[in-house]
Phi, psi and omega in degrees: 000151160324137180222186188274357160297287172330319184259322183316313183300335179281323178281341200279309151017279181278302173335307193284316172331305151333296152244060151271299166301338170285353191281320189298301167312302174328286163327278178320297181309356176267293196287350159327290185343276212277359178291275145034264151257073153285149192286137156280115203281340197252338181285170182272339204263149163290142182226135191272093163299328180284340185271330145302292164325320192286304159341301193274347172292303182300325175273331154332301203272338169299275207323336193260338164294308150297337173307324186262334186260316203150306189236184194202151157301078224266001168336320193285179201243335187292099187296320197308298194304311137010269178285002153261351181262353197253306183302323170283350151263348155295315179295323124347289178303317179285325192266003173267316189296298178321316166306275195280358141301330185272003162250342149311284175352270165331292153343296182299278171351293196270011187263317199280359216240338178284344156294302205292347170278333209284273172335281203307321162327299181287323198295320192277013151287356169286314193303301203311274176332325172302282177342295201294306195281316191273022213214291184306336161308288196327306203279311173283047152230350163262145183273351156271143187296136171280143133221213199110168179312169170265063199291346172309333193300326163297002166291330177262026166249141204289289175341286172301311183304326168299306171358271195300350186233017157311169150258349150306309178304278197328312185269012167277306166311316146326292177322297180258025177065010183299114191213138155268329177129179172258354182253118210190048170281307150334287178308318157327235145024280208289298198315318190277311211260336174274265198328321198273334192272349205275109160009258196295002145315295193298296191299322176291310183314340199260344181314147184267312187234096199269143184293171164298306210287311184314316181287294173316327189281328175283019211245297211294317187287327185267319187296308183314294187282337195246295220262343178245358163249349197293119164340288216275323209274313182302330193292314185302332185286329234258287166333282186293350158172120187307014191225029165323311200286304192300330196256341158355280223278337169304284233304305192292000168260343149322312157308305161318288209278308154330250165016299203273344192291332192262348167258014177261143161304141174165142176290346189260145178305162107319163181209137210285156193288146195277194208270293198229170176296334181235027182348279219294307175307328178283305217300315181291347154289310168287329162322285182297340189269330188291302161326291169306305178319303197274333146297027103276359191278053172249313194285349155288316165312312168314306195299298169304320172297333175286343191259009185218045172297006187258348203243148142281092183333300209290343172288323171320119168289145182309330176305313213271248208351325176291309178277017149275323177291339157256348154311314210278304185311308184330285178300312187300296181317284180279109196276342180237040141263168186257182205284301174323340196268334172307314191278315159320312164333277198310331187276000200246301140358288179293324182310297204265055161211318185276208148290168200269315172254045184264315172344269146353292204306320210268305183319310167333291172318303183301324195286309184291274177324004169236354143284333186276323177286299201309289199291309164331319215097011193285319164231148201246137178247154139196169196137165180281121190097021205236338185328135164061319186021080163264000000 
């Protein structure tokens, strides 16, 4: 299942994108700049290119100038520059607003989408039965004995049919539209040349009366073996979201804990499983964590630069300075995770996203920076087992 590492990487992710996009916006608001004053190619009257050209060096640098301080230098007297430099910071400003919702968005999107891999993952016991069904029509139309297995008998497994006849499934599907489509060629492909040749298919298909425990293990066995191993299938899935190799291992450890939940005897319905055990608490965690970071972050970049006086900040990959800045958000935000567990994250984090001496970099920081906020007071634990969390 989803866990909070996970969503920490999606947010951490969504962090950079983000500022991959303020380096581009700036850049555009430079180019607002010299479009402003560019020679008009259509006028009729001569035009002083050097005096343009001058215009726009100058508004360039009010712009670069508000950019690092806050404000700009209003001495000049020249309103066009003026009034190209102001235009390129509201537009600067709007298109940084747009940028960090849409990646918030986006950030939410792709967590939400790993549900949605979840449904369709479970929908292809659906296909299978169609299948399965639509083979059997077929076959009582023809005047020669079909042969081959008796795969209707898989029409009867107590599993799957609980599944497919939940009432969680059935309205999670409705709800979030989960269709595979009329093109299901793939699935197709794997039913007839895999699924129908497979050992342990065959051998269930041969059962005169198969237990419950018996319906779940060939349940367990085609998804474990067939749907999550197959080539052409992983490549669709793969298609179908682009974060696949990283996100595998939820759908499929969901898929599982479904599976196994739904072969069990019990009086109560099941009911499908949430993202994670505390959905709404992670989700408002990676929510806030994304949020918060990047609304402090002048004031984290300050926190590092002091603590890495030996370094030149600007040299800092950009990737390690996002996990610090979040490492930091973190110990500050949140009072009843501990300070180790915040620092371990992070380190663990840098190992698989970053550079081979990222490690080394962030634990060092952190571990020093979280005894100095810590003896100030800058962060307070609190909670069972968190007094002081040195």
């Amino acid at each position: 299942m989803l866990n909070r590492r996970t969503l920490r990487i999606k947010a951490m992710q969504a962090i950079y994108a983000y500022k991959q996009a303020e380096g581009s916006d700036y850049q555009l608001a430079l180019d607002q700049i010299a479009d402003d004053f560019a020679p008009d190619l259509n006028s009729m009257e001569v035009q002083d290119r050097k005096l343009l050209e001058g215009r726009k060096q100058i508004a360039q640098l009010l712009f670069k100038e508000w950019h690092e301080t806050g404000q700009f230098e209003t001495e000049e007297t020249d309103k066009e520059i003026i009034d190209a430099v102001n235009r390129a910071v509201v537009y600067y400003q709007n298109t940084l607003k747009k940028d960090y919702k849409h990646y918030s968005n986006q950030m939410m999107g792709a967590v939400e989408r790993i549900y949605d891999h979840y449904l369709g993952t479970l929908q292809i016991l659906q296909l299978l039965n169609e299948l399965v069904e639509d083979e059997e029509e077929k076959k009582e139309k023809r005047f020669t004995e079909a042969k081959g297995p008796d795969v209707k008998r898989f029409l009867n497994n107590r599993v799957a049919q609980r599944i497919l006849s939940n009432k969680s499934y059935q309205e999670n599907i409705i709800r979030r539209n989960i269709s595979w489509g009329s093109d299901i060629s793939e699935i197709r492909s794997v039913y007839k040349n895999i699924l129908k040749q497979d050992e342990v298919f065959l051998n269930y298909l041969a059962l005169p009366e198969p237990t419950l425990e018996e319906d779940l293990e060939v349940v367990k066995h085609i998804f474990k073996n067939i749907i999550f191993k197959e080539k052409n299938l992983q490549s669709l899935f793969e298609e179908q979201d682009l974060n696949w190799v990283e996100n595998k291992s939820i759908v499929k450890s969901l898929v599982n804990k479904t599976v196994k939940m739904f072969g069990e005897e019990t009086e109560e319905e099941p009911v499908l499983l949430d993202l994670s055990a505390n959905w709404e608490d992670d989700k408002a965690f990676f929510e806030e964590l994304y949020h918060q970071t990047l609304q402090d972050d002048e004031k984290y970049e300050a926190m590092i630069a002091e603590s890495v006086k030996n370094w030149d900040v600007e040299r800092v990959a950009l990737l390690d300075k996002i996990i610090l800045k979040m490492a930091l958000c973190e110990m500050h935000i949140f009072r009843s995770i501990p300070v180790k567990v915040t620092i371990n994250e992070y380190i663990e984090i840098s190992k698989l996203y970053s550079t081979p001496k990222s490690k080394q970099f962030v634990n060092g920081v952190l571990d020093k920076m979280a005894q100095e906020l810590t003896s100030k007071g800058d962060i307070r634990k609190s909670g069972r087992g968190l007094i002081d969390n040195k």
